[in-house]
C-alpha positions in Angstrom: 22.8 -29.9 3.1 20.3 -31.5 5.7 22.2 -34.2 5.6 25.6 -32.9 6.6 23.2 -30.9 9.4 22.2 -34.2 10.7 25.4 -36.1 10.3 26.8 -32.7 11.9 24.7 -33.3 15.1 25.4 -36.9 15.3 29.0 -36.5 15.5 28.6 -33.5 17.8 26.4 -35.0 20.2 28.4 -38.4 20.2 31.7 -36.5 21.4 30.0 -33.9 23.6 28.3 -37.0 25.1 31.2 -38.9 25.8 33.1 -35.5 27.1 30.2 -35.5 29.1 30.5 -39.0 30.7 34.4 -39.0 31.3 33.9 -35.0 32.9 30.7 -35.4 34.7 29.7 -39.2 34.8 26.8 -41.0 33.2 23.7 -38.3 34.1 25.6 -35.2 32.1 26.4 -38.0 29.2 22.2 -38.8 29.5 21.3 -35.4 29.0 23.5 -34.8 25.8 22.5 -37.6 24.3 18.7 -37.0 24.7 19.0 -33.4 23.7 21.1 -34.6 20.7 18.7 -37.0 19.5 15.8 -35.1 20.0 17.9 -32.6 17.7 18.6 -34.9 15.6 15.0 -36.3 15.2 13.8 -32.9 14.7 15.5 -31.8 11.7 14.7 -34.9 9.7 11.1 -34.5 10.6 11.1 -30.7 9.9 13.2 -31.6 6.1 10.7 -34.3 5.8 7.5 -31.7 5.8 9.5 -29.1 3.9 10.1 -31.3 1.5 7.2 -32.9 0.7 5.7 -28.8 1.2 7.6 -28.1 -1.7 7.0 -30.9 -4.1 3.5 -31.3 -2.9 0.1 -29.8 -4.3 -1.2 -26.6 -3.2 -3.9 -28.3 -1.6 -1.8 -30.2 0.8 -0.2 -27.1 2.1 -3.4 -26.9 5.1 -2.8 -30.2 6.3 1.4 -30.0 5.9 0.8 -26.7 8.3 -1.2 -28.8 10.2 1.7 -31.7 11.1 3.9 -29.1 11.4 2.0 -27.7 14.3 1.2 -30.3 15.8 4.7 -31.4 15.4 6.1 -28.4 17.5 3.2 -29.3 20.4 4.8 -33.1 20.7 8.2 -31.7 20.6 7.3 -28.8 23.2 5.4 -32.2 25.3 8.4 -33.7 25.2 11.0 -31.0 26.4 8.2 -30.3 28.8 7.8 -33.3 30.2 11.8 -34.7 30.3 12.3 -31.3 32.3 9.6 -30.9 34.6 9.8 -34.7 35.9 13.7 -34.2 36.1 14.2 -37.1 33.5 17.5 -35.0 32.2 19.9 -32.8 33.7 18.6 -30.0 32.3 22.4 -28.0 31.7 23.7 -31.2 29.6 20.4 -31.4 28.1 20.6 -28.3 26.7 24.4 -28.7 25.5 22.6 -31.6 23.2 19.9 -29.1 22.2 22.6 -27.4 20.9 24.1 -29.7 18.2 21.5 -27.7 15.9 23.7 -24.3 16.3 27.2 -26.0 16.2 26.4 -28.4 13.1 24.8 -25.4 11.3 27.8 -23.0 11.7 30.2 -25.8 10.6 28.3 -27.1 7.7 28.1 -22.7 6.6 32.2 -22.0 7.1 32.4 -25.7 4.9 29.8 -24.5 2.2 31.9 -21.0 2.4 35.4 -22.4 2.2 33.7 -24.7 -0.6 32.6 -22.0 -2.7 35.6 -19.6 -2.8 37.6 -22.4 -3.8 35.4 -23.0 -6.7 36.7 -21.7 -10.1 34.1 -22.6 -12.0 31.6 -20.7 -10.4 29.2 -21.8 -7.2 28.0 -25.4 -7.1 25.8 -24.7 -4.0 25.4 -26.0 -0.3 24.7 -29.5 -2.5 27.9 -30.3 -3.6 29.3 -30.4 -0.6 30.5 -34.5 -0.2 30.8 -36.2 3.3 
């Protein structure tokens, strides 16, 4: 399902980003497209650590915590620093932030429409193709 998240949050932010440019011009398409990537980097980072969370040893859940923290303190530098300097307008940068919400809703009503139409019984979020 991260996938179809992901994939979700390219798509979003490519059109967003490009209904961006022809509305506002290049610094409102800027802004979507770093908020989108930084979305988009995000999730595959935070799938990446849950992942290898739950396949890993017990032993390794201390120093998954760990990169998970400091994870959140790059990715709080980052925002931080692309808003305080003025690097992004902060309005379109947010509209890319916000691939996450869009891509999750749409991915849920797909999995939803997916499942009533199942006969057989629920598949799950992973059966979902595309």
């Amino acid at each position: 399902m991260i996938k179809q998240v992901a994939a979700g949050i390219a798509g979003y932010t490519v059109v967003i980003g490009l209904l961006g440019l022809l509305l506002f011009g290049l610094e409102a398409m800027g802004g979507i497209l770093v908020g989108g990537a930084l979305t988009y980097f995000n999730i595959l980072w935070i799938s990446s650590l849950v992942k290898r969370l739950l396949e890993g040893e017990a032993s390794s859940r201390g120093l998954l915590a760990v990169k998970f923290g400091l994870k959140q303190l790059l990715l709080f530098a980052i925002v931080g620093v692309l808003v305080a300097l003025k690097l992004v307008a902060v309005i379109p940068f947010l509209i890319g932030i916000s691939s996450l919400i869009v891509s999750v809703f749409v991915v849920g009503v797909r999995w939803q429409s997916h499942s009533q139409t199942q006969s057989a019984g629920d598949d799950g979020p992973d059966s979902l193709s595309g």
